[in-house]
C-alpha positions in Angstrom: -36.1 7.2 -18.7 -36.6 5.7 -22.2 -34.0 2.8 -21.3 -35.9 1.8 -18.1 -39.8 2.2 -20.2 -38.0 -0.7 -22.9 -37.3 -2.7 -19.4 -40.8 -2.2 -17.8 -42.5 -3.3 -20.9 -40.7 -5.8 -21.8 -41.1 -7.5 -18.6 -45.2 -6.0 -18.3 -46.2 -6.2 -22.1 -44.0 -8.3 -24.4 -44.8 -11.7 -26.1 -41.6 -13.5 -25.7 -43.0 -15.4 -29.1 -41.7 -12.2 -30.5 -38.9 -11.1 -29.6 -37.4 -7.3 -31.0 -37.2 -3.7 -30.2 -39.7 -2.7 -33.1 -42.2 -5.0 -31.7 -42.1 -4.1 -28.2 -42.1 -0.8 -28.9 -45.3 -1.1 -31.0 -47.5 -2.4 -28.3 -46.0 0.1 -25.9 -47.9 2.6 -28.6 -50.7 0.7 -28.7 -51.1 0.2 -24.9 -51.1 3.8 -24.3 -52.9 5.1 -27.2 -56.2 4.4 -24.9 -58.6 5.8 -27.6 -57.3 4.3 -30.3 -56.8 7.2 -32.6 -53.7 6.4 -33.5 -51.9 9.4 -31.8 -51.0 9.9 -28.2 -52.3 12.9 -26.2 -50.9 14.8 -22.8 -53.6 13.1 -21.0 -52.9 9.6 -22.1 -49.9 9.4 -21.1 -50.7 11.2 -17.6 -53.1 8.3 -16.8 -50.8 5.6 -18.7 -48.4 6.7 -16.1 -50.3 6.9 -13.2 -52.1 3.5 -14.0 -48.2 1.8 -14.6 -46.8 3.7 -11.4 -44.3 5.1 -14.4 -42.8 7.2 -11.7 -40.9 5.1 -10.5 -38.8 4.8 -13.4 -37.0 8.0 -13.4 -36.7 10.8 -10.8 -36.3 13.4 -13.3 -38.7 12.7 -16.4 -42.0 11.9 -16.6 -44.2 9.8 -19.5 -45.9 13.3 -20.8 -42.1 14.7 -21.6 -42.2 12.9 -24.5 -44.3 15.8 -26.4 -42.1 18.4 -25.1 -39.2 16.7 -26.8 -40.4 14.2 -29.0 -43.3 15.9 -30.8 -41.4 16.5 -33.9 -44.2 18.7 -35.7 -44.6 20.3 -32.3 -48.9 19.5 -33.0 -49.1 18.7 -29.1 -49.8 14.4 -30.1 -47.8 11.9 -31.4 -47.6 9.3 -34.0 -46.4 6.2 -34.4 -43.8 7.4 -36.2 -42.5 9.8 -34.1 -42.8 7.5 -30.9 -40.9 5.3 -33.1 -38.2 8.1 -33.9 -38.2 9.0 -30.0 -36.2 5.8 -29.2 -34.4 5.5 -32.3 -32.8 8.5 -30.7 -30.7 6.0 -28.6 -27.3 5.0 -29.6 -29.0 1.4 -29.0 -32.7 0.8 -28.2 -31.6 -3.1 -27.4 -33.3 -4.3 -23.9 -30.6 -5.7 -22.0 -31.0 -8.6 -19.7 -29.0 -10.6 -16.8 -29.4 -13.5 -15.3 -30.0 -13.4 -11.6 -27.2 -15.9 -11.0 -24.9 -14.1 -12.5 -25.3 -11.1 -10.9 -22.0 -11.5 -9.0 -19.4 -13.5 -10.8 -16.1 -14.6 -8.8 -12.4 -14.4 -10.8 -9.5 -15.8 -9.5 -6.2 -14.9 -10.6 -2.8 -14.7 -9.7 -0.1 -12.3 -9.8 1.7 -12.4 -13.2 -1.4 -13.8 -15.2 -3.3 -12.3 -18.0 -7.1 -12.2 -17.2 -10.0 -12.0 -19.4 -13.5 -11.1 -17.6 -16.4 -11.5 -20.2 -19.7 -9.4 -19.3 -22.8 -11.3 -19.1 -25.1 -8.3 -19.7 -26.7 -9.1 -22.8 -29.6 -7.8 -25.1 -30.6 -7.7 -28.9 -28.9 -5.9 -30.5 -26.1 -6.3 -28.6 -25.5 -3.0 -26.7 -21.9 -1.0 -25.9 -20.6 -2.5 -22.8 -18.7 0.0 -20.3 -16.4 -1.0 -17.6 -15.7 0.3 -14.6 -14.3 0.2 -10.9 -15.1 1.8 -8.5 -17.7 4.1 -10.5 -14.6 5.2 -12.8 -15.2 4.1 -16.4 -11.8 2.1 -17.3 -11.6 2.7 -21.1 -10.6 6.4 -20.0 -8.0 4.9 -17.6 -4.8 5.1 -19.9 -3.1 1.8 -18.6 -1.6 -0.2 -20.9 -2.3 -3.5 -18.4 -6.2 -2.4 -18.5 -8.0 -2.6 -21.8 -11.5 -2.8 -22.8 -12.2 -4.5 -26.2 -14.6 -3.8 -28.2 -16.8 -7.2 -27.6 -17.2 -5.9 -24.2 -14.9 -8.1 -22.3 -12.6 -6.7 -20.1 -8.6 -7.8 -20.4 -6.0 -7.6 -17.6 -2.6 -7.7 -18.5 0.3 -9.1 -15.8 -2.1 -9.3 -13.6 -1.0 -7.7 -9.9 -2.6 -7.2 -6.0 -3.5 -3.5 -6.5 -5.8 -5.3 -9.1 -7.6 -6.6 -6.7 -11.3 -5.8 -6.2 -14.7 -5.1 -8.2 -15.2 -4.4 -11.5 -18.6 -3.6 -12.6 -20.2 -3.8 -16.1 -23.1 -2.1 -18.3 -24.9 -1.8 -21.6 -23.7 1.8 -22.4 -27.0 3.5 -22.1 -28.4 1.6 -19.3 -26.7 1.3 -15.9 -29.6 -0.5 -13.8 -28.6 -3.6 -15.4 -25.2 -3.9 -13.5 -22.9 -7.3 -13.3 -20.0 -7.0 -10.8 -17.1 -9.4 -11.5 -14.9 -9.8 -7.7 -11.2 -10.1 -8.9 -9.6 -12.2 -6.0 -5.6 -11.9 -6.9 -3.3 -14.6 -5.1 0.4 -14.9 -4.4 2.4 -18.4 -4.7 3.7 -18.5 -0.9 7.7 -17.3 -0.5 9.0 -19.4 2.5 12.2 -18.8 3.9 13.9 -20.5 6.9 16.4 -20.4 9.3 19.0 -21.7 9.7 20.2 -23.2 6.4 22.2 -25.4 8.3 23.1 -26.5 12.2 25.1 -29.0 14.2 24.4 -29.6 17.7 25.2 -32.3 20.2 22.6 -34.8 21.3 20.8 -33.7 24.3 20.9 -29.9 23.2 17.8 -28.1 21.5 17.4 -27.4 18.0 15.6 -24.3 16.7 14.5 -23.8 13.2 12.2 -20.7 12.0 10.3 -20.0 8.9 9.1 -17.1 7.5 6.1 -16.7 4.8 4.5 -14.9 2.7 1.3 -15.1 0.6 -1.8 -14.0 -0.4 -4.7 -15.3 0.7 -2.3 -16.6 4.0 -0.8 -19.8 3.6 -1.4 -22.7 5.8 2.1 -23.5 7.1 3.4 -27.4 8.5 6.9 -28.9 9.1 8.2 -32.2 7.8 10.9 -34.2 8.4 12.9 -36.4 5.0 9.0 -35.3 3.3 7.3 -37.0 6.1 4.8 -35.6 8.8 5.8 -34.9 12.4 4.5 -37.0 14.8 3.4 -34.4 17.0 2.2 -36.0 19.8 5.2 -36.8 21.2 6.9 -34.3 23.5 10.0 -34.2 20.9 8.8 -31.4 18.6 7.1 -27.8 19.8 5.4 -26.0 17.1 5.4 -22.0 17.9 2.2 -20.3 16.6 0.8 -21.2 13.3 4.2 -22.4 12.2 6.7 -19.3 12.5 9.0 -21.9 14.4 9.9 -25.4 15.4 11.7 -26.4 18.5 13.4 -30.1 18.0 13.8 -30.7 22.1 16.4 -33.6 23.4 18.0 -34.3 20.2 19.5 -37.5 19.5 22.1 -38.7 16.7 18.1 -39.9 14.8 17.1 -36.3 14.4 19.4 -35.4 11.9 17.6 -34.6 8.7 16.2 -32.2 6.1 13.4 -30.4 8.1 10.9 -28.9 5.9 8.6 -25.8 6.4 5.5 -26.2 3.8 3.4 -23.4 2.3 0.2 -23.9 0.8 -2.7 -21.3 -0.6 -4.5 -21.7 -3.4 -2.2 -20.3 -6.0 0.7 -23.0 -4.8 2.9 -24.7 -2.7 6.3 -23.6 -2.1 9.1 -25.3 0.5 12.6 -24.3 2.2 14.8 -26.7 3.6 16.9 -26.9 7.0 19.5 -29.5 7.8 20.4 -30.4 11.6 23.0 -32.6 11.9 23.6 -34.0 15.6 27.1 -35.3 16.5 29.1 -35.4 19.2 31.2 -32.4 18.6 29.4 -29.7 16.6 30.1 -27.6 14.5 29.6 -24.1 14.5 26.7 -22.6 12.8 27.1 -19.7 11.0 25.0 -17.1 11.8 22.2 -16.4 9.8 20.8 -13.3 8.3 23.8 -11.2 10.1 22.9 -7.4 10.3 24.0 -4.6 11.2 23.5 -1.0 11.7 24.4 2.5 10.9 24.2 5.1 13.5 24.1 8.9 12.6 25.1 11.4 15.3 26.7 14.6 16.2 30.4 13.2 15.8 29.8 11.1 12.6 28.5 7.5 11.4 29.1 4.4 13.8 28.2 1.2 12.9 27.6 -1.6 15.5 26.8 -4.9 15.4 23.6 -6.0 17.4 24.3 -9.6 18.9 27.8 -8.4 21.3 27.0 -4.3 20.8 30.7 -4.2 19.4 31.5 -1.2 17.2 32.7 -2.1 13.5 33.6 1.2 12.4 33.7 4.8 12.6 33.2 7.7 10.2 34.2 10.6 12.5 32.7 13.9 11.2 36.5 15.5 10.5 37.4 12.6 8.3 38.1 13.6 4.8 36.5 12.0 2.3 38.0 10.1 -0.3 38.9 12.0 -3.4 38.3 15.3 -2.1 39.5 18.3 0.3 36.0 17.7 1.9 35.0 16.9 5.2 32.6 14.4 6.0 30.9 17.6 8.5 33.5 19.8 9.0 36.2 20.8 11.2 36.8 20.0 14.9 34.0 21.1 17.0 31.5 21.6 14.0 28.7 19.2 14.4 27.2 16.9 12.2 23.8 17.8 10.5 21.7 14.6 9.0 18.6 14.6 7.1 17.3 11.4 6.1 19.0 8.2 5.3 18.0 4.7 3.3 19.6 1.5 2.4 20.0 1.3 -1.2 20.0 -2.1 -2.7 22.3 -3.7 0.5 25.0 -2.4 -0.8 24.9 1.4 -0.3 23.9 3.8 2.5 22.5 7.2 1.4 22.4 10.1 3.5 21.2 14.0 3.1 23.7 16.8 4.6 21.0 19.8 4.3 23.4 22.2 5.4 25.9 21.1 2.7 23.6 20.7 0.0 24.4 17.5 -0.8 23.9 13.4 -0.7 26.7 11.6 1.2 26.9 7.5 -0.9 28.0 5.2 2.2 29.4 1.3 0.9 28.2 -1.1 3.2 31.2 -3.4 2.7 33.7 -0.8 3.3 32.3 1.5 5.6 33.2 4.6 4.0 31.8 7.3 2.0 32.4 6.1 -2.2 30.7 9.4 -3.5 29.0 13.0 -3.0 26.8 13.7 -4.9 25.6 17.5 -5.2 21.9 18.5 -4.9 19.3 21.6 -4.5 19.5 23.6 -1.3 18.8 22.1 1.7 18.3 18.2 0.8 16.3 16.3 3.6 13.8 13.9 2.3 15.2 10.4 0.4 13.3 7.3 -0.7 14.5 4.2 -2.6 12.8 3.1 -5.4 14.3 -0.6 -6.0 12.8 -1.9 -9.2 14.1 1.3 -10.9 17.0 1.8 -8.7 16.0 5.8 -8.2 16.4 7.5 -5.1 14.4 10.2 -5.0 15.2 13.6 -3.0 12.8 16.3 -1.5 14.8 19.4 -1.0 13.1 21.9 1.0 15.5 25.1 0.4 15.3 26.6 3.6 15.3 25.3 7.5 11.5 26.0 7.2 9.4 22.7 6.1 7.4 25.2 3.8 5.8 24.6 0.0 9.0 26.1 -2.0 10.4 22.1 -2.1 12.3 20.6 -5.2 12.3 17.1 -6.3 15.1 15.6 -7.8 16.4 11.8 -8.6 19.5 10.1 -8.9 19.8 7.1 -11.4 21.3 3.6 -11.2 21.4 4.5 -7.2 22.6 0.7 -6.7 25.6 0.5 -9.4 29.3 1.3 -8.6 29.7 4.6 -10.9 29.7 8.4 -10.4 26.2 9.7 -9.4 24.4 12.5 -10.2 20.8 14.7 -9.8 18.5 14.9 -12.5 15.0 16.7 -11.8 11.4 16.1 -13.0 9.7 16.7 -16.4 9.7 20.9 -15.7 5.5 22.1 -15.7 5.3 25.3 -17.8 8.9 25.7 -18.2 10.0 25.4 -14.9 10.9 22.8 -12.4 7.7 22.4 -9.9 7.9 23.7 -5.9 5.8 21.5 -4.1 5.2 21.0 -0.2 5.1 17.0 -0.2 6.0 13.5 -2.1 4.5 10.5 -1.6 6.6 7.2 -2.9 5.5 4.3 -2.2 7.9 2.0 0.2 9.1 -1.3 -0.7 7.0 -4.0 0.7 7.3 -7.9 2.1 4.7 -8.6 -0.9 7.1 -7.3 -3.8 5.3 -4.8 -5.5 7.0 -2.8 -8.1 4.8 0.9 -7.6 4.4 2.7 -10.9 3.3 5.9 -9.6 4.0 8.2 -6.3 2.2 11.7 -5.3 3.1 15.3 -5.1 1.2 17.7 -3.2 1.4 21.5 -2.9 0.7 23.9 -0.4 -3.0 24.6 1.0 -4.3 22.7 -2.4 -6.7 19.7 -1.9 -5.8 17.2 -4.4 -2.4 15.9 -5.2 -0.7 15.4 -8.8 0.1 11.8 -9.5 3.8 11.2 -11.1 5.4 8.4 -13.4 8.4 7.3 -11.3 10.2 6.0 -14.7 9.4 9.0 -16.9 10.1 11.1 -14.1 6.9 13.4 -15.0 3.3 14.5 -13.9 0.7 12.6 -15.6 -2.9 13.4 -13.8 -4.9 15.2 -11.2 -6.6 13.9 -8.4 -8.9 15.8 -7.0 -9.9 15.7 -3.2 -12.2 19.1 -2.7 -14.9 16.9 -2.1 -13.2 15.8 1.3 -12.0 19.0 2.1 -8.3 17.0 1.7 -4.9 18.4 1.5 -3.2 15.8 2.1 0.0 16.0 5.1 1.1 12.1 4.7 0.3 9.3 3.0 1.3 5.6 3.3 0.5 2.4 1.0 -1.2 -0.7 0.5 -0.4 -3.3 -2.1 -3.2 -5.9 -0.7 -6.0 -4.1 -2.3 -3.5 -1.5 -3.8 -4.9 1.6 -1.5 -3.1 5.1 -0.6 -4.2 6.2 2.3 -3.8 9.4 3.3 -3.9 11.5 6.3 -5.6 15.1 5.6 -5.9 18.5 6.8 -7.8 21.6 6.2 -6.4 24.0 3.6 -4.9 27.3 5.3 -6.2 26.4 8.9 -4.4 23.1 8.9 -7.5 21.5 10.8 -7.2 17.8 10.7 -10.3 16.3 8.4 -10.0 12.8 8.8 -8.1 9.5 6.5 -9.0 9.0 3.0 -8.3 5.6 1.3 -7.4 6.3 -2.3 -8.0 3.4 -4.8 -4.3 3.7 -6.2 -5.3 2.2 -9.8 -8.2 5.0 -10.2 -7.4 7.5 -7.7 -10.9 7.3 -6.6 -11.9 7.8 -3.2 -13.1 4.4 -1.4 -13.8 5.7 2.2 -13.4 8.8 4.2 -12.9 8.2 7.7 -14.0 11.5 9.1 -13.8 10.9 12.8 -10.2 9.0 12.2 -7.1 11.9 12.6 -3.8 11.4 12.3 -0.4 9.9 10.2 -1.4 6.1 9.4 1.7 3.4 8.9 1.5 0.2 6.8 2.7 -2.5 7.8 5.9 -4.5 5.6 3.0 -7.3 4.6 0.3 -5.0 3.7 -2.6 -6.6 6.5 -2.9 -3.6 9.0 -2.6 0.0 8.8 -1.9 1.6 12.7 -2.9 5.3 12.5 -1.6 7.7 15.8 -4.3 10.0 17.2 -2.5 12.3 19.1 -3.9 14.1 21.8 -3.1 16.7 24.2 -1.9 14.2 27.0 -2.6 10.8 25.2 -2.4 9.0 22.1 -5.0 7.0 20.5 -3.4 3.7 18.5 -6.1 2.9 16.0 -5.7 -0.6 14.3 -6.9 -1.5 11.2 -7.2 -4.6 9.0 -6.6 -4.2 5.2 -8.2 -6.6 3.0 -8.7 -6.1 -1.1 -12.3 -4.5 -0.5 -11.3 -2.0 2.1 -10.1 -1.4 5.5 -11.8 -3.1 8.6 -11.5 -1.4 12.0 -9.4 -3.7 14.7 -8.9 -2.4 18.2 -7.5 0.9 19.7 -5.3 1.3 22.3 -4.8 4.4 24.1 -1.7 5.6 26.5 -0.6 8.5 28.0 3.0 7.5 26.3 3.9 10.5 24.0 5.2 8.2 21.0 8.0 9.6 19.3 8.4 6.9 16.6 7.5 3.2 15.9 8.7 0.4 13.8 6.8 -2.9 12.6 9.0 -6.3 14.1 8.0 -10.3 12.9 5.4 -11.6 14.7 6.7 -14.8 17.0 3.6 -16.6 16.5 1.7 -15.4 13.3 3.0 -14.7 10.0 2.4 -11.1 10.5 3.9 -8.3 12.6 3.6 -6.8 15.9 4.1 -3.0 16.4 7.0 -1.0 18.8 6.6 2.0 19.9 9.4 4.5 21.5 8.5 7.3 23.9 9.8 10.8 23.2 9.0 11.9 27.3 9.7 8.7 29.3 11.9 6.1 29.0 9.4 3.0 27.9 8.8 1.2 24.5 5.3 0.4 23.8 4.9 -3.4 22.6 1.3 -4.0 20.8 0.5 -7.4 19.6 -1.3 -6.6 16.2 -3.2 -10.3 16.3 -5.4 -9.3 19.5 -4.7 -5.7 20.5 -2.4 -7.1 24.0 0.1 -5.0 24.8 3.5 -4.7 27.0 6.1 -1.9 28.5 9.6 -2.4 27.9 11.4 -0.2 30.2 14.9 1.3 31.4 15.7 2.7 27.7 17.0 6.0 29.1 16.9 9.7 28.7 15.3 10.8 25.2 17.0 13.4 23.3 15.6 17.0 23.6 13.4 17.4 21.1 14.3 21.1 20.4 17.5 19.2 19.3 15.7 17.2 16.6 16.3 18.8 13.1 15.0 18.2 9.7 11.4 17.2 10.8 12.7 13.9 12.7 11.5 12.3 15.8 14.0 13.1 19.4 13.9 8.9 19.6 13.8 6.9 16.3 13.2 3.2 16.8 14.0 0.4 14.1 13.6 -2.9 13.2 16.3 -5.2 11.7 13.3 -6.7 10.2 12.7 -10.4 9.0 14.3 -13.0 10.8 16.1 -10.2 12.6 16.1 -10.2 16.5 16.5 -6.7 17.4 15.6 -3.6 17.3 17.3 0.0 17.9 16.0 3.1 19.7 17.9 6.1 21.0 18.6 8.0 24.1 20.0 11.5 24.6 23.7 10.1 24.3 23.3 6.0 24.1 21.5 3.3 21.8 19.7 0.8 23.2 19.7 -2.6 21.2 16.2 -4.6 22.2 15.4 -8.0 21.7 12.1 -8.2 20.0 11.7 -12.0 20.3 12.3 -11.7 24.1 11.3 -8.3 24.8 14.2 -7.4 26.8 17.1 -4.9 26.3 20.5 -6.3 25.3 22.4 -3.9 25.6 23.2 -0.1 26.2 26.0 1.6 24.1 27.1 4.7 25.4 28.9 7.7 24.2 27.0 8.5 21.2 26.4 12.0 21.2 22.4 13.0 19.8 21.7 9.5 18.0 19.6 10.7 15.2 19.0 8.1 12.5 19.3 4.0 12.0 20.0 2.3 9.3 20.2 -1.5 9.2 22.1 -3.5 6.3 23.5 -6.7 5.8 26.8 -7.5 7.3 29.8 -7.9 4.8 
C-alpha cells in the first residue's frame, strides 16, 4: 500500500524540480492534512481517500490504517514525524520508475554463451532488485549457472535451451513496476548428409539427403563447387524444404562437391557430398548401416533391415561367457525380457527380471561381455550419455506396485567389469518409489542434469541429481491434484510434461507442463488425458487419449513459451506403441503407430495432421502374453537417415519402409517378439 501511495503521488503531486523521497513525502502530509493543523485525523484521510480514489491502490489496506499501525503514541492523529517514520519503515522508500519502452526487452543468446541481462527498473535510492521466472524468485534457485548479483543484473552462465523464456524483474518492495527480459536461445545448425560419397554411370539418378538441426529452424539450400543451382532446369529436384536432392540424367559434368547449406541466426554450418559419374562405377558404400536386436522367447536375433538376413543368434541355452550361466535357461525354459537400451553404440543392455540381473550385449561381437547382478526383479533401464549411467528401476515383485528400487551402473560405455551402486539412502535407507522419470537423449544434444522420482498415491514428485546420484528438492503438485503416472521432456523450452492421475482412485486429471529449471507449473491441461511422447527434435509432443473403442491423437507444438495445440486425429485403431521416423519433406518427424488388435500401422504426417494405413503386418501377439509392463506390438525407428522401421507380429517381424510406406519384408519364426533395439552395424 505504502509503495504504490509513493507511486500515485509522485506521478499526482511531485515537482520534478525536486526530486527525493523526503520531499514527496512532505507534500503527501501537507496535501492531506486538510485543516492545516499539522496532524492528520481518521476523517482526513477517509475523504483524502475517497477524493484520490485511494482504493484502488491496495485491495487489502485502506489510507485510515495508517493510525491503526502507524500512530506511534497511539493519540488517534499523526504527525509529521510519525508519517515520516511510517515509510521509513520500508527497507527502501525509493519510487521506482520504467520506461514504457522498455517494458519488454528482447535477449538473444546462444547455447554455450554467458549472458548478462541488466534490469531497467530504476529509482532513487536505488532499490533491491529480485529476479524471477515464472513467478519463482531465482536468487533461491541454487544453480550455479543462475546468479543474481548484487547490482541487480541477472548473469547466466553456459547458457542452454531449457533457458529459454521470460525472466521478470522488480524493486524488492514493489512488484507493479515489472520489466520482463524474453531470453530467445539459438543453436548453430548441425547438418549432416548422405552419402559421403557415390559413383554412378551417366544417365542414372543421383540421390543426396541432408539432415538438420537448429534452433530457431534453419533455412536449408544446395550448392554445387560453392555455386547455386540453377533450378529451373529439369536437372535437379529439390524434396521439401531441402531434406533431399535428386540430380536426374547425370552426365560425366555433374560430378562435384554438392553442398547442403544451413543458416539461422546463430550461424551457418555445411556438409559435403561428392558424386563422381563414370562409366563404370563404383560401389557406394552404404551409409549409416544399422541394424537390430530382436528379443524373444528363444533368445536375441539380430537382423539386418535392407535383405532381412539374420547376423546372429544368442539362443536362450547358450552359456555365457565366463560362467556356468545360461543366457535363460535350459531347453524348453523361456526367455523373460524387461527393458532394453543402446548404450553408447557399442553395448546393448538388457533386464532379466526373473534372474535378477542386467545382461551387457557388445554390438560388435554379438554376445553377452558381462552380467551384472541387481535388486529383485529389474525391468526399467535408461541411458544417460553425458554421464555414461544407466539407470535401473527394480520393481521386486511381478506387481508394477510402489516398493521399486533405483539403482545405477557406472561408466556403462567402457570395456570393464560393471557393477550396481544405489542412490544417496533418505533417513538411512535406500528409497522405494513407484516411478523414475529420466530424461531421454535428444536430436538437440542436451545434457539433463536432473530426472524425477515419484511415490505411490503422493502428488508431487522428488527431483534427483543424476551425477550425485541424490534427492535434492520437492515439487509440489497438490494444487493440480497430480500424481504423476508418466512423464516425457522438452529441451526447446526445457518443459516436463507430465501425464497425471488422481491419488488412490487413479482418475486421470489432465497434463501438466513443468518448467524443468523451476519446477513450476506453466499450464494444466485439464480436459487433455493420457501418456504424452516427445518427439527426438523437441517441436511436438503427441499425447494418446484412449478411449473405450477409439483413441484420440492429440498433437501439439512446443515452442520456448509453451505448448500450442495442432490437430487431433481420432481412430478406432487400438495403438499398442509408436515411434517418431524423419520427416521426407521437413526437417521434422512424422509419427507411426502399430495396432495391438488389427494388423495396420497408423502413419500421421506431424506437418498437417494427413494420415495413412499401412497394412498386411500380421497377427499381434496376445497381449496376456506381454510381461513387464510392455506393449503386445512394439514398433521402432532406425531413426536419422534410417529407412526402416520394425514392428512385431505374434511369431514374425515386419521390417517397413518409412520413406516409401510399404513393408519390406516379413521374417518369420520368431517366437513372441518382444523388444527392438537398433545399433550401428560393425
Amino acid at each position: 500500500m505504502k509503495e504504490n501511495l509513493l507511486l500515485f503521488n509522485n506521478a499526482k503531486l511531485s515537482d520534478t524540480k525536486k526530486p527525493g523521497n523526503e520531499y514527496l513525502v512532505s507534500i503527501m502530509f501537507s496535501h492531506y492534512d486538510q485543516n492545516n493543523n499539522g496532524q492528520l485525523e481518521a476523517e482526513e484521510l477517509w475523504q483524502a481517500a475517497e477524493k484520490d480514489h485511494l482504493g484502488q491502490l491496495s485491495s487489502s489496506c485502506i489510507l485510515a490504517d495508517m493510525l491503526l499501525f502507524d500512530d506511534t503514541d497511539r493519540d488517534g492523529t499523526m504527525t509529521i514525524n510519525e508519517f515520516y517514520l511510517a515509510f521509513s519503515k520500508l527497507d527502501s522508500v525509493s519510487v521506482v520508475s520504467l520506461d514504457k519502452a522498455l517494458e519488454v526487452n528482447h535477449v538473444t543468446a546462444r547455447v554455450g554463451d554467458n549472458v548478462e541481462i541488466k534490469c531497467d527498473v530504476t529509482g532513487t535510492p536505488p532499490p533491491p532488485i529480485v529476479w524471477r521466472r515464472n513467478d519463482m524468485d531465482l536468487a533461491s534457485l541454487n544453480e550455479d549457472e543462475i546468479k543474481v548479483f548484487v547490482d541487480g543484473s541477472l548473469y547466466l552462465t553456459n547458457v542452454q535451451l531449457i533457458h529459454g523464456g521470460n525472466y521478470t524483474c522488480h524493486a524488492q518492495h514493489n512488484r507493479d513496476v515489472v520489466q520482463t527480459h524474453v531470453l530467445h536461445v539459438h543453436t548453430i545448425p548441425e547438418v549432416h548428409v548422405i552419402p559421403k560419397l557415390q559413383s554412378r554411370a551417366p544417365g542414372e539418378l543421383a540421390e543426396m539427403e541432408c539432415h538438420v538441426i537448429g534452433v530457431p529452424t534453419p533455412a536449408v539450400s544446395w550448392l554445387k563447387n560453392d555455386e547455386e543451382l540453377k533450378l529451373m532446369s529439369d536437372k535437379y529436384t529439390i524434396v521439401g524444404n531441402g531434406t533431399a536432392l535428386l540430380v536426374g540424367k547425370i552426365t560425366y559434368s555433374d560430378t562435384g562437391a554438392y553442398m547442403c547449406v544451413a543458416s539461422n541466426p546463430a550461424g551457418m554450418t555445411r556438409d559435403i557430398t561428392s558424386l563422381i559419374v563414370q562409366d563404370q562405377p563404383t560401389p557406394t558404400a552404404p551409409s549409416e548401416e544399422r541394424r537390430f536386436f530382436v528379443f524373444h522367447d528363444w533368445g536375441v536375433s539380430v537382423f539386418d533391415p535392407d535383405n532381412c538376413r539374420l547376423y546372429h543368434q544368442i539362443q536362450s541355452t547358450d552359456v555365457i561367457p565366463g560362467t556356468q550361466e545360461y543366457v535363460c535357461g535350459d531347453r524348453g525354459i523361456n526367455c523373460s525380457w524387461g527393458h532394453a537400451i543402446n548404450v553408447a553404440d557399442r553395448y546393448v543392455y538388457v533386464t532379466q527380471p526373473t534372474k535378477d540381473r542386467v545382461l551387457i550385449i557388445s554390438r560388435v561381437q554379438m554376445v553377452v561381455v558381462d552380467v551384472v547382478v541387481t535388486d529383485k526383479v529389474p525391468v526399467d533401464i535408461h541411458y544417460v550419455p553425458h554421464l555414461d549411467q544407466v539407470w535401473i528401476l527394480c520393481w521386486r515383485g511381478k506387481q508394477d506396485r510402489g516398493t521399486k528400487t533405483i539403482q545405477i551402473i557406472r561408466d556403462a560405455s567402457q570395456k570393464k567389469k560393471h557393477h550396481t551402486v544405489h542412490p544417496e539412502p533418505v533417513d538411512g535407507h535406500f528409497d522405494l518409489v513407484s516411478g523414475l522419470f529420466i530424461p531421454p537423449t535428444q536430436d538437440l544434444g542436451h545434457g539433463w542434469k536432473y530426472g524425477y522420482v515419484v511415490h505411490t498415491n503422493q502428488r508431487g514428485m522428488y527431483k534427483l541429481d543424476l551425477q550425485a546420484m541424490k534427492y535434492i528438492k520437492t515439487v509440489d503438485l497438490t494444487p493440480y491434484n497430480c500424481a504423476p503416472k508418466t512423464a516425457d521432456f522438452s529441451t526447446l523450452g526445457g518443459f516436463a510434461i507430465l501425464e497425471c492421475r488422481e491419488p488412490i482412485t487413479g482418475r486421470p486429471t489432465g497434463q501438466v507442463v513443468l518448467d524443468y529449471l523451476t519446477d513450476t507449473v506453466v499450464a494444466h491441461k485439464t480436459a487433455l488425458f493420457g501418456r504424452p511422447h516427445v518427439s527426438p527434435d523437441s517441436r511436438h509432443v503427441v499425447t494418446l487419449e484412449r478411449g473405450n473403442n477409439s483413441v484420440v491423437i492429440v498433437a501439439q507444438q512446443i515452442t520456448e513459451n509453451g505448448l500450442r495445440f495442432l490437430f487431433d486425429v481420432k481412430t478406432t485403431l487400438q495403438i499398442g506403441d509408436i515411434t517418431f521416423f524423419p520427416s521426407r519433406t521437413t526437417h521434422n518427424y512424422d509419427l507411426y503407430a502399430s495396432s495391438s488388435t488389427k494388423e495396420d500401422i497408423l502413419f500421421v504426417n506431424l506437418a498437417d495432421g494427413k494420415v495413412e494405413m499401412i497394412t498386411g503386418i500380421g497377427r499381434s501377439m496376445d497381449p496376456v502374453v506381454a510381461e513387464w509392463g510392455n506393449t503386445n506390438r512394439p514398433i521402432s525407428s532406425a531413426g536419422v537417415f534410417g529407412t526402416y522401421m520394425v514392428t512385431t507380429a505374434n511369431e514374425a517381424i515386419f521390417v517397413v519402409n518409412g520413406k516409401t510406406r510399404t513393408v519390406n519384408c516379413e521374417i518369420g519364426s520368431t517366437v513372441h517378439p518382444r523388444m527392438v533395439v537398433w545399433a550401428k552395424a560393425p
